[in-house]
C-alpha positions in Angstrom: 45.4 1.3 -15.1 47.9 1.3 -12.4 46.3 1.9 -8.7 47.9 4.2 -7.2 49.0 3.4 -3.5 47.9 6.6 -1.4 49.5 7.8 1.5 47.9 7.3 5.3 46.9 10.8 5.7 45.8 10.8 2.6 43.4 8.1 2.8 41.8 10.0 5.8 41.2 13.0 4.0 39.4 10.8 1.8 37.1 8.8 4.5 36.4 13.0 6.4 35.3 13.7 2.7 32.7 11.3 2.6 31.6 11.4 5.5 30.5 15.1 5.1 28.0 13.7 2.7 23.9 13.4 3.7 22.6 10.9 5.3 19.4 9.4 6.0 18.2 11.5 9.2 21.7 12.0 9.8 22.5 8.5 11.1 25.7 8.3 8.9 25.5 4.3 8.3 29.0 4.1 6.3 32.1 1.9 7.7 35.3 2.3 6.3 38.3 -0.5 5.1 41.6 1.0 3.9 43.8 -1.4 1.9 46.5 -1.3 0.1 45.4 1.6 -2.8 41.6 0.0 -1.7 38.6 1.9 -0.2 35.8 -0.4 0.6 32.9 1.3 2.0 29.9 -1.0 3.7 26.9 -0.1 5.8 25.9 -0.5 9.5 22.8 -1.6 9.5 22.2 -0.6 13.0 21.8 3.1 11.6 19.7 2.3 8.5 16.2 1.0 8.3 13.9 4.3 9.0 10.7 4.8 6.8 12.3 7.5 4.8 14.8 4.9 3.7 12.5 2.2 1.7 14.6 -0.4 0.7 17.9 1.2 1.7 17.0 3.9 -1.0 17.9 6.6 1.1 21.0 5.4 2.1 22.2 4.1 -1.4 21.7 7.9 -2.1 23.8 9.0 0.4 26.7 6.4 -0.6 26.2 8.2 -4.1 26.7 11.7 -2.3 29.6 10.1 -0.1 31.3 9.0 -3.3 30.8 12.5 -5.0 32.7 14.1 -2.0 35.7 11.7 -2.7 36.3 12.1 -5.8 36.1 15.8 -5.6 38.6 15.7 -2.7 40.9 13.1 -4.6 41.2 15.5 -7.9 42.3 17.9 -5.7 45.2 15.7 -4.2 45.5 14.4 -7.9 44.0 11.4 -8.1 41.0 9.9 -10.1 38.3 8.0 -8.6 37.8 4.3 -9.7 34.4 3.5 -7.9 32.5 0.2 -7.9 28.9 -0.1 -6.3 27.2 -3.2 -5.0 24.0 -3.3 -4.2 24.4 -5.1 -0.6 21.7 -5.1 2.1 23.0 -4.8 5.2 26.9 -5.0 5.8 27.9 -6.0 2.8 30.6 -3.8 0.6 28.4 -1.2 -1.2 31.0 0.6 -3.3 34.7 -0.9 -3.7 37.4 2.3 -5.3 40.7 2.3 -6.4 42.8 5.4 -7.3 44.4 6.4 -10.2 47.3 9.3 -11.3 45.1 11.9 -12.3 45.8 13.1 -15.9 44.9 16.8 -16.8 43.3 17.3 -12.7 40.0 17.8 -14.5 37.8 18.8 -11.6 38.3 18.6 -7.9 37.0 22.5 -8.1 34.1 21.6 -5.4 36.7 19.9 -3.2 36.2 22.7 -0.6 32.3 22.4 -1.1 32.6 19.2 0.8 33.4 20.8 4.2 31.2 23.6 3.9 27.8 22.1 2.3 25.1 22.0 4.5 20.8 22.0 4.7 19.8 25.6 5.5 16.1 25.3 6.7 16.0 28.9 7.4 13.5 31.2 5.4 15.4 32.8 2.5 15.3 36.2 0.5 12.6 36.2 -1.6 13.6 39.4 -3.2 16.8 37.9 -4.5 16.1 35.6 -7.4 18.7 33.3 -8.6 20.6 35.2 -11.7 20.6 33.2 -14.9 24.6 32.6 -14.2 23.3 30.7 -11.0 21.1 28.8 -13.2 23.2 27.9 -16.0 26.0 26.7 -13.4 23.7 24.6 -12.0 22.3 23.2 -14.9 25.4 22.4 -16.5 27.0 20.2 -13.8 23.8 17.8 -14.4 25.7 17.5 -18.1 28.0 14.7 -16.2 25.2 12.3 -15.3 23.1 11.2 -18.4 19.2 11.2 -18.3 19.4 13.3 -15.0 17.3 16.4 -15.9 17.3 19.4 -13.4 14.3 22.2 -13.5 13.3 25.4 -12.1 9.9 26.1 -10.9 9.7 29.7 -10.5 6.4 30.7 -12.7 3.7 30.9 -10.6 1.2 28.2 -12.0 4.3 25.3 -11.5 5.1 27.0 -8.2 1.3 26.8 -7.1 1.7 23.2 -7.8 5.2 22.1 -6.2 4.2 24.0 -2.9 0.8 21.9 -3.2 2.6 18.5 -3.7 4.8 18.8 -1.2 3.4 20.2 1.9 0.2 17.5 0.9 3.1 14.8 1.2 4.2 16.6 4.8 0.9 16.4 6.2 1.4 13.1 5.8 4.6 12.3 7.2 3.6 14.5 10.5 0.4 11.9 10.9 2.4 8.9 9.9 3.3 6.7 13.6 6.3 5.3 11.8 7.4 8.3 10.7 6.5 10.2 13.9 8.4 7.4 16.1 11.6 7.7 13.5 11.3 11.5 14.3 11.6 11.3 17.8 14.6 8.6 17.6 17.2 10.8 16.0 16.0 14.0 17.7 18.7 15.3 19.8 19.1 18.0 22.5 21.4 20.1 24.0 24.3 17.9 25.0 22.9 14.6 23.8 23.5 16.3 20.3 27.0 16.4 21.0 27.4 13.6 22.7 26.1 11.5 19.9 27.4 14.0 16.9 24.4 12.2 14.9 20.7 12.2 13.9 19.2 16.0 13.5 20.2 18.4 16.3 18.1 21.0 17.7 20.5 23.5 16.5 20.3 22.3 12.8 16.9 22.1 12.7 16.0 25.7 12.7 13.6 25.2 15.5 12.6 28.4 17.0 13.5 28.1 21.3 10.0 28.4 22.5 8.8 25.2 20.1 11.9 22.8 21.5 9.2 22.3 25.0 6.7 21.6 22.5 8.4 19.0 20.3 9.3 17.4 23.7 6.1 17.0 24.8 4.6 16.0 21.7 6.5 12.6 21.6 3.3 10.5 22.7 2.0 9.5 19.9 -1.2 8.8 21.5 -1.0 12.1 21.8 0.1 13.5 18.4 -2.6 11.2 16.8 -5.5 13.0 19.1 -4.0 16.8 18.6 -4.1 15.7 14.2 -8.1 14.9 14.4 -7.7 19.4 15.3 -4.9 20.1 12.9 -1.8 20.0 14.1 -0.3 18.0 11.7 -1.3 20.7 9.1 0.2 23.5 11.2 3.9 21.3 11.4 3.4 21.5 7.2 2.7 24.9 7.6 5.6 25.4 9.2 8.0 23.0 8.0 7.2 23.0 4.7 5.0 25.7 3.2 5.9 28.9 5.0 9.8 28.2 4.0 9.1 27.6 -0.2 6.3 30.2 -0.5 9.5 32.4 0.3 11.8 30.9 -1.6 12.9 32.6 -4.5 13.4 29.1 -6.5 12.1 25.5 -6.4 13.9 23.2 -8.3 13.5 19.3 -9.0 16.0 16.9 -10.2 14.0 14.0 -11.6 15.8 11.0 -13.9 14.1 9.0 -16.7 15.4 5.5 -17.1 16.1 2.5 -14.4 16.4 3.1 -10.9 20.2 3.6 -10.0 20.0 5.1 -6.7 23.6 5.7 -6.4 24.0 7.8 -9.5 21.4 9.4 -8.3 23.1 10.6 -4.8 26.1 12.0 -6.9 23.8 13.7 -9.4 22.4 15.5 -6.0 25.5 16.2 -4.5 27.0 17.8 -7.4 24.5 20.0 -7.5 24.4 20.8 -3.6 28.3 21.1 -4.0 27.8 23.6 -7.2 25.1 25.7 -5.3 27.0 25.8 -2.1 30.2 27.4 -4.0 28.1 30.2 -5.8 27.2 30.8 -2.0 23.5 29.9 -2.3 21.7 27.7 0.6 19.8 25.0 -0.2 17.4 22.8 1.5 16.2 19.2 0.0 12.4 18.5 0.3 12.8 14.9 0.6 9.4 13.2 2.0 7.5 13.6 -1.0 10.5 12.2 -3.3 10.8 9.0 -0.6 7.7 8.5 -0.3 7.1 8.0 -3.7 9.9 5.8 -3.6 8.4 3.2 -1.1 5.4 2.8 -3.3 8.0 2.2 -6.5 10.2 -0.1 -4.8 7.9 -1.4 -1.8 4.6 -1.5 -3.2 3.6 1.4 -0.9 4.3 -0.7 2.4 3.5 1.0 5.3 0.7 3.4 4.0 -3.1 3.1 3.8 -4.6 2.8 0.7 -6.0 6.5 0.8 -2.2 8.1 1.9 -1.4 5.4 -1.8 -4.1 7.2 -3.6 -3.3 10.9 -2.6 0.4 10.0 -3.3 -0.6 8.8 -6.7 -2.4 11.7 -7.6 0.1 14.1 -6.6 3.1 12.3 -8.6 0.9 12.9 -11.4 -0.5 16.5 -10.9 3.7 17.0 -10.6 4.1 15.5 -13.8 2.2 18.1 -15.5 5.0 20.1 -14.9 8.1 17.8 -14.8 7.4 16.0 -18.1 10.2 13.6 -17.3 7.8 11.8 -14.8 5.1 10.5 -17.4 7.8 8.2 -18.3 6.9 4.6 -16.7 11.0 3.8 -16.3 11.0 7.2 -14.0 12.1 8.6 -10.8 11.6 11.8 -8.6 15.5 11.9 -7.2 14.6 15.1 -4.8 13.1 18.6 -5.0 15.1 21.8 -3.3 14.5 25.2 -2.6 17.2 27.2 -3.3 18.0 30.8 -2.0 20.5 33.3 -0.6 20.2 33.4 3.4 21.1 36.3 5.8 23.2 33.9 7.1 24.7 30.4 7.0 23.4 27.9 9.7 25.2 26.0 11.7 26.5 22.5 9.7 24.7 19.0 10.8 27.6 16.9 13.3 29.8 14.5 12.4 30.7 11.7 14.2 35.1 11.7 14.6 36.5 10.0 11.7 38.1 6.9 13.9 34.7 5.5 14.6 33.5 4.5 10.9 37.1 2.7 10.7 37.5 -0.6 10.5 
């Protein structure tokens, strides 16, 4: 194979590509070093290390997703995609890739996916189901990535049960100190959103005007751990979680039997955000419960009690029921979504200006 020696410009459309792709709250932990036909991608590790990212889980994800987004972007220009990963704590190289002559410019279809994708946490139309086209082009881009399986949960006993699982696991992430703490770190406002162009922006959060005074004073946590003995982290589920799936007019899961390979697993997601946003559908990843059952895989369940373990436990395997994939012992939950047309596209998480992740 002959690397192919891309052109300045070219390399920078590359390194916007990827960084379009999700990240871990938002934090965006990738650093970029162009050689000579050479894209080494490592991590800064002053961006990484939040509860929802056991292990670097999270993040390995997102260098997955990152990777997706070049390739598609590369096609386009035609060139193939050479990528290596590493698994490197830290700032170490994660993912090395070279660049080939594309033969036959199989792909690159998604390419202007990349710049558009986004998390819609709006509610959706529930009186516009998916079409079977929808599902069939969704379901078919999972044919690239081997023991990746991708369901719907639309009938109502498997919907009863994903809506359960989920907003149990958010309960728990809004009583969780770490969790509330991490929260709090990457919220932004106003013009510290885009002065910082990272973490999760009031304006992409969905958050209704009146509730931005009440996030604000709710960063205590002395004080959000005395307001949960009444409920209130069962009314941020309500909220966050529940009220926008019971309206959803799909749920889907991608879940993947075999070893752990968390950066397969970022592309697997990614191609299928990419493939819902181009049949114009909005999509919102449900990713506590799916992380959280990733720290007690990889970490033991460090960080929980052992009753938040136990209730975990049980809801992976009252999910299982339904996702048959997961009574596997070699098995992960990648991520769940909801998946739905909105009356209108949100507004798309910042970005950070391309020079900065630059070596």
């Amino acid at each position: 194979m002959e690397i192919a020696k891309l052109a300045q410009d070219e390399m920078l459309k590359l390194v916007q590509a990827g960084i379009q792709a999700p990240s871990a709250d938002n934090m965006q932990p990738w650093r970029f070093r162009l050689g000579d036909g050479v894209l080494e991608v490592s991590l800064d590790p002053r961006l990484m290390g939040l509860f929802f990212d056991p292990a670097g889980v999270a993040t390995e994800m997102g260098c997955g997703a990152l990777v997706e987004n070049i390739e598609q972007t590369a096609l386009k220009l035609g060139y193939a995609t050479h990528a290596r990963f590493f698994s490197s704590p830290g700032d170490g190289v994660v993912a090395r890739l070279t660049f080939s002559s594309a033969t036959g410019n199989r792909g690159g279809t998604l390419s202007d996916e990349v710049f558009t994708r986004c998390t819609d946490r709006g509610l959706y139309r529930k009186n516009r189901p998916l079409t079977a086209s929808e599902q069939a082009s969704l379901s078919e881009n999972m044919l690239d990535f081997p023991g990746y399986n991708l369901a719907f949960h639309d009938q109502p006993e498997a919907r009863r049960q994903f809506i359960h699982a989920v907003y149990q696991a958010d309960t728990i992430r809004f009583s969780h100190p770490e969790t509330h703490r991490d929260f709090h770190h990457v919220l932004r406002f106003g013009a510290d959103a885009e002065s910082s162009r990272d973490g999760l922006a009031q304006s992409t959060l969905g958050i209704e005007f009146f509730f931005i005074p009440v996030l604000k004073l709710l960063k205590p946590w002395a004080l959000t751990r005395r307001l949960n003995w009444i409920g209130l982290h069962h009314l941020m589920a309500l909220r966050g979680v529940w009220l926008p799936m019971v309206t959803a007019p799909s749920l889907v899961s991608i879940a993947h039997s075999g070893s752990r390979d968390n950066f397969q697993s970022g592309r697997a997601m990614q191609r299928f955000w990419l493939e819902a946003t181009r049949l114009g559908l909005s999509v919102q990843p449900l990713g506590a419960f799916p992380l959280f059952l990733a720290r007690l895989q990889v970490l033991d369940g460090e960080g929980f009690s052992d009753r938040q373990v136990t209730r975990l436990e049980r809801l992976l395997s009252e999910m299982a029921r339904f996702i048959p994939s997961l009574q596997e012992s070699e098995s992960q939950l990648v991520m769940l979504f909801r998946v739905g047309h909105a009356r209108k596209r949100p507004g798309r998480s910042l970005r950070r200006p391309v020079t900065t992740f630059i070596d």
